[in-house]
C-alpha positions in Angstrom: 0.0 0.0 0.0 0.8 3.3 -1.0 1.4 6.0 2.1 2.9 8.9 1.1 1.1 12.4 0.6 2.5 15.4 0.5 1.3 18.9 1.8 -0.9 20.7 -0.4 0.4 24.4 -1.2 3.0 26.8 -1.1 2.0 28.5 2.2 1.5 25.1 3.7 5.0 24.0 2.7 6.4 27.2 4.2 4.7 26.8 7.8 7.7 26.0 10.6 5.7 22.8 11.3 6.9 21.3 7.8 10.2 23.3 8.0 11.1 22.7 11.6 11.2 19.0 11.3 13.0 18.3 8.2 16.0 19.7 9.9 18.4 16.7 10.6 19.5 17.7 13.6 16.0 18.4 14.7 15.0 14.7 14.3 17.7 13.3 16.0 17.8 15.4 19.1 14.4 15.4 19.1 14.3 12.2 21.9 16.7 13.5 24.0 15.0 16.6 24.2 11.7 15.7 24.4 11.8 12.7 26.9 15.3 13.0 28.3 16.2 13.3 32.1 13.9 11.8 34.8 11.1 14.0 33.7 11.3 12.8 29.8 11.4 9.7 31.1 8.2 10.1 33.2 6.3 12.1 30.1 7.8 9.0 27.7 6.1 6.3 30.4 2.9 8.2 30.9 2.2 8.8 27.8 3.1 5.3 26.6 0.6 3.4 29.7 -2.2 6.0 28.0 -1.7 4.6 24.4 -2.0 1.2 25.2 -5.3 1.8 28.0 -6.8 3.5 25.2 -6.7 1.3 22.4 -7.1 -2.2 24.7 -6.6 -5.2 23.9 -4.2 -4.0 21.3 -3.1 -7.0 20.3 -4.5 -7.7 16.5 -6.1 -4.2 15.9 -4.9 -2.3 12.9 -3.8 1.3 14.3 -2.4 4.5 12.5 0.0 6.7 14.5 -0.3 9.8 12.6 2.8 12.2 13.4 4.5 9.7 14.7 8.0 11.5 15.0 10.8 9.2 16.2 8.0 6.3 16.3 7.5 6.3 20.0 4.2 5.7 19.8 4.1 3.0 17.1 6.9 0.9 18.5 5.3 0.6 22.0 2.1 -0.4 20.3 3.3 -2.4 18.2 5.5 -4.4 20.9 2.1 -6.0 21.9 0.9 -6.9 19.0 -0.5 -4.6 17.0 -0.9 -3.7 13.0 0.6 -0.5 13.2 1.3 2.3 10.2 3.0 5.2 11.3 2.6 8.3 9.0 4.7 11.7 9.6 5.2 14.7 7.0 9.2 14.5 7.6 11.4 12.1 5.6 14.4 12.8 8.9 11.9 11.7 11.2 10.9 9.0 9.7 14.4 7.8 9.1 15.4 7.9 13.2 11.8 5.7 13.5 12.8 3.6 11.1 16.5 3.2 13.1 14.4 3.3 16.2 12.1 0.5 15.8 14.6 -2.0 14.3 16.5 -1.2 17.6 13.7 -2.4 19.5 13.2 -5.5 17.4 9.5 -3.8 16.5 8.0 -4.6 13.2 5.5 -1.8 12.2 5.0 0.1 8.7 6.0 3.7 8.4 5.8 6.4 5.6 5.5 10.0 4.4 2.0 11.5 4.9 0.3 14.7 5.7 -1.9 14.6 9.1 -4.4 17.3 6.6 -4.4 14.6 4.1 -4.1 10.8 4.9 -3.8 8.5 2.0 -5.9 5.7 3.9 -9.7 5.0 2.9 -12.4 5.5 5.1 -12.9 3.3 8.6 -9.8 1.6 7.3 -8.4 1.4 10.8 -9.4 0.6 13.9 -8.1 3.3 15.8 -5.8 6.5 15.3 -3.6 8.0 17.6 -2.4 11.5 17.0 0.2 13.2 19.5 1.8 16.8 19.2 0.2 17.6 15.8 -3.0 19.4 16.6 -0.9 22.3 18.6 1.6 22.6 15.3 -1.0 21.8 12.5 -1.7 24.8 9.7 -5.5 23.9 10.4 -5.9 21.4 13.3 -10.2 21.0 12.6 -8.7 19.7 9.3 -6.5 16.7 10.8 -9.5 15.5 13.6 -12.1 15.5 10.6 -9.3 13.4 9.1 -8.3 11.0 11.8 -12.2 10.6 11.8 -12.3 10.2 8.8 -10.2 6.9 8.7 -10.6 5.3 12.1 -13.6 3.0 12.7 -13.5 2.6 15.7 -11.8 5.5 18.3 -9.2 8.3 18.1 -6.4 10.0 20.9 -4.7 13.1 20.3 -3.5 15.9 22.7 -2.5 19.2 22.8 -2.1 21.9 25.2 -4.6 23.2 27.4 -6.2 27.2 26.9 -6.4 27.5 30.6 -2.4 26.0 31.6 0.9 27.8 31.7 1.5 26.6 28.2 -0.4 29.3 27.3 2.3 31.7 28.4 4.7 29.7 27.2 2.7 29.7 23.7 2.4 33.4 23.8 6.1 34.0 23.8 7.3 31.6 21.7 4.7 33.8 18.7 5.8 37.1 19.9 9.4 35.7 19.1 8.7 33.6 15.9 7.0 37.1 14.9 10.4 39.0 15.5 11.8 36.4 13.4 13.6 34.0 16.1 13.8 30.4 15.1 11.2 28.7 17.4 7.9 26.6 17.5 4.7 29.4 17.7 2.4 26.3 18.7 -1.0 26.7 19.7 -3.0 26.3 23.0 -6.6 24.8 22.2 -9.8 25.0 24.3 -10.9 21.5 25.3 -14.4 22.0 24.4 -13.4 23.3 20.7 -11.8 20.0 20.3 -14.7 18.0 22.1 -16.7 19.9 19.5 -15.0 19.1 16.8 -15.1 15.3 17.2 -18.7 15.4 17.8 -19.7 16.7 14.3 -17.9 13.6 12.7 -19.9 11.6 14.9 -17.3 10.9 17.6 -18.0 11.0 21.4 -15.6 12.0 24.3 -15.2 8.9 26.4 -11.5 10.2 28.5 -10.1 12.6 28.8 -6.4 13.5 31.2 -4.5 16.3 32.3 -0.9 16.2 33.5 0.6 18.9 35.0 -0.3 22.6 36.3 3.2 23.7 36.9 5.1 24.3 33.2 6.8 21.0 32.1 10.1 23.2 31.4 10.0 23.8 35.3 9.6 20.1 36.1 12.6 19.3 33.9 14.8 21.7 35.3 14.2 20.9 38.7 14.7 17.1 37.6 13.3 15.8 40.6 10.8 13.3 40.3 9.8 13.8 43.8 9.2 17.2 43.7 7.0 16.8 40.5 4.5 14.1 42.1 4.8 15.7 45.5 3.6 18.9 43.9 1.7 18.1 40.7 -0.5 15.7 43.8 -1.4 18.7 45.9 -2.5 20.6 42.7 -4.6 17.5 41.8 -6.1 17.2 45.4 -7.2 20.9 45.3 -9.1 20.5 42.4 -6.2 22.8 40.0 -5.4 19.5 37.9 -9.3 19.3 36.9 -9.3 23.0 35.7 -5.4 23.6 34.4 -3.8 20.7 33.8 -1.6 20.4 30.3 -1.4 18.6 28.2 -4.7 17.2 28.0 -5.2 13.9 26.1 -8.6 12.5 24.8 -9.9 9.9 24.3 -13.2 9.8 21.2 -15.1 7.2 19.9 -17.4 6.7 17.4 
């Protein structure tokens, strides 16, 4: 089968989130930054138990990982058993996956695809999992109706929460991109806007989660483990969690 789609456009093709990635170093840093140090590692395992909860009993489905980076996702669903295509828009990412899953012994598919644009029929998967795309994505409405589009059966993204520091953080990083610094301008998005937008492709919220209050950056540079259950506990037990917790995953089905 054919998976390869390209974006469609000349503005498209010049927005950081196709630009950013296809930067070699980019790819291959992209791990250590993302889920290095204790922190990374807790983010890497959390995020990881989530997946596999979500789309249970994996074992036999046929899932699409769609942005699937360094193939995090589609290795660790694939280790228990499942038929798993992993589509990104970036040839370097796709080549550390590729490394990546023959490092873990992971047998899984993997091509070039646009999240706006997937090259798969419809209801041709069971499930679709979609991680740090809707907060980067030219037009993120446009990648749910797709990921609806080609899952039968249920659908997890995330993104970064409206209410959460990582709207701060979001703020900055366009203030900067707009004075021409070389950063990611990623979006915050309102839970209910994305609720919303499942529910006119027929898709229900079944779960939904929310990780931290305090910034992520601040949890990595303390680096203590500790400190970030200690603390991100207390927020959870007064109720903050509930209200400003980020990133939020969800969880739709149809």
């Amino acid at each position: 089968m054919s998976v390869e789609s390209r974006p469609t456009g000349a503005a498209e093709r010049r927005h950081y989130s196709y630009t950013h990635y296809v930067d070699p170093a980019v790819a291959e840093g992209f791990d250590a930054l993302r889920f290095g140090g204790p922190i990374g590692r807790h983010l890497l395992e959390t995020q990881e138990r989530q997946i596999l909860e979500a789309f249970a009993p994996v074992a036999g489905r046929r899932l699409l990982d769609v942005g699937t980076g360094t193939g995090r996702a589609s290795i660790a669903l694939a280790r228990e058993g499942a038929d798993v295509l992993g589509l990104d828009a970036s040839p370097q990412m796709i080549a550390v996956a590729r490394r990546a899953a023959a490092a873990a012994g992971a047998t899984l598919e993997l091509g070039l695809a646009d999240a706006h644009d997937l090259p798969l029929a419809d209801r041709s998967v069971d499930g679709a999992v979609c991680l740090r795309v809707l907060m980067h994505a030219v037009d993120w409405r446009r990648c749910v109706a797709e990921l609806c589009r080609v899952a039968r059966w249920r659908v997890m993204v995330d993104f970064p929460a409206l209410l959460s520091a990582a709207a701060i953080e979001s703020a900055a990083r366009r203030a900067a991109h707009g004075l021409g610094r070389r950063v990611e301008p990623y979006r915050v998005i309102r839970e209910r806007a994305v609720r919303d937008a499942f529910a006119r492709h027929g898709f229900r919220t079944i779960g939904v989660h929310r990780l931290f209050v305090l910034p992520i950056a601040m949890h990595k540079a303390i680096g203590a483990p500790a400190f970030t259950r200690a603390s991100e506990r207390a927020l959870a037990a007064a109720g903050l969690t509930r209200v400003l917790g980020s990133p939020v995953t969800l969880v739709a089905e149809r």
